[in-house]
N, C-alpha and C positions, 0 to 999 in steps of 0.2 A: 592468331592468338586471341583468344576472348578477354573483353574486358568488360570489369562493373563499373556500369554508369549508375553515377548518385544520383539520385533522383530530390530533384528539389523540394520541388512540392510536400510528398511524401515524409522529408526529415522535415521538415517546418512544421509540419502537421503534427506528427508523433513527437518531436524533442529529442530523436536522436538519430542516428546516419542510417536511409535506407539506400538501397542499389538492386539493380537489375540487371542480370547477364542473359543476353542470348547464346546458347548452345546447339552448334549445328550438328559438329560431330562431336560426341561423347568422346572420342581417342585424343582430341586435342587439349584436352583437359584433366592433367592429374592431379590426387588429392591434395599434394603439397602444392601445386601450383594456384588452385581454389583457393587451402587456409591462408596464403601468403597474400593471395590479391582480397579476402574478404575481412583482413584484421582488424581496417575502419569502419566496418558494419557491423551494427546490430541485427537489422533485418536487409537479407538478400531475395528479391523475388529469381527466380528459376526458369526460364523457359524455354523449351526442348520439347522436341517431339517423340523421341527418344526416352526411357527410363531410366534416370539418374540413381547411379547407388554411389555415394562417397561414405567411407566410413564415418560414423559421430557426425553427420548431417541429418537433421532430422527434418522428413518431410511434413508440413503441416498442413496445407492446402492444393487442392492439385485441382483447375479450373476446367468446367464442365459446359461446352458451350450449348444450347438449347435452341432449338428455331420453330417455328410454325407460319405458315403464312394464315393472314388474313385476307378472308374471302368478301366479308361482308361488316363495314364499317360504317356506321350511323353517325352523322353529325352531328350536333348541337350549334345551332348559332344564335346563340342565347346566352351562350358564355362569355362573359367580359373577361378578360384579362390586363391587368396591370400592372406597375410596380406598387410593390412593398411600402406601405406609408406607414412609417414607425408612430405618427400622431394618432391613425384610423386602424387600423393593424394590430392585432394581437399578438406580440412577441413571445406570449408564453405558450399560446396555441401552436405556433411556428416551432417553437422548440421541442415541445410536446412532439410535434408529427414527427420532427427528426429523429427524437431518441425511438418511437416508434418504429420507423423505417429503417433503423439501424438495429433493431433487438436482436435478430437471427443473426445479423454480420458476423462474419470471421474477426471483424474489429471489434475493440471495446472501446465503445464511444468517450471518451473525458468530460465530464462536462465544462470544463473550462475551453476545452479544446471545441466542444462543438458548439459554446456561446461565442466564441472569436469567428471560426466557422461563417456563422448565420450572421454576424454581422458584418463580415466580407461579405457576404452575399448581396447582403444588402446594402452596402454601400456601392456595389458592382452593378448593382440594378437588377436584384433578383425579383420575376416577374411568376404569380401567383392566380391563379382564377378565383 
């Protein structure tokens, strides 16, 4: 029997209940038995190797994995790296590069959510070149 695991992180992040099922075989899973285990979710991640059709499911993302090896990698040992010094540190550059690296995302960044965010990080010892 499949079950949706909440995903912590995830609902703390967005402010409301997400979950995650793995689906091995598609036959053990019917649509009454999805709506009845997903009524405390907002958002369910899906994943199956398999093509899921339930009715009034809507699919919105469906993850494409990408590889290439690297042949040829140049160092730099010139680069410092350290933590995040909120006194020496530009916090709005910091935020700046987030919303940045988040434009394409399937998510919509908050800004409330990604100033909380960046400063777990940094209080976590988020380390920066």
């Amino acid at each position: 029997m499949n079950v949706i695991e909440r995903l912590d992180w995830d609902s703390s992040f967005f402010g409301y209940e997400v979950g995650r099922i793995q689906i091995e075989d598609i036959n053990d899973l019917t649509t009454s038995d999805f709506i009845e285990k997903s009524i405390k979710f907002r958002l369910i991640y899906i994943f199956s190797k398999n093509i899921i059709d339930i009715p009034n499911i809507r699919i919105i993302d469906k993850k494409i994995v990408l590889s290439q090896k690297t042949f040829f990698l140049q160092s730099n040992k010139n680069i410092l790296i350290r933590s995040f010094d909120i006194n020496r540190d530009s916090f709005d550059r910091l935020k700046e590069l987030a919303i940045q690296s988040g434009k394409y995302s399937r998510f919509f960044l908050i800004k409330t959510s990604l100033i909380k965010s960046l400063k777990d990080c940094i209080s976590d010892g988020l380390r920066i070149p």
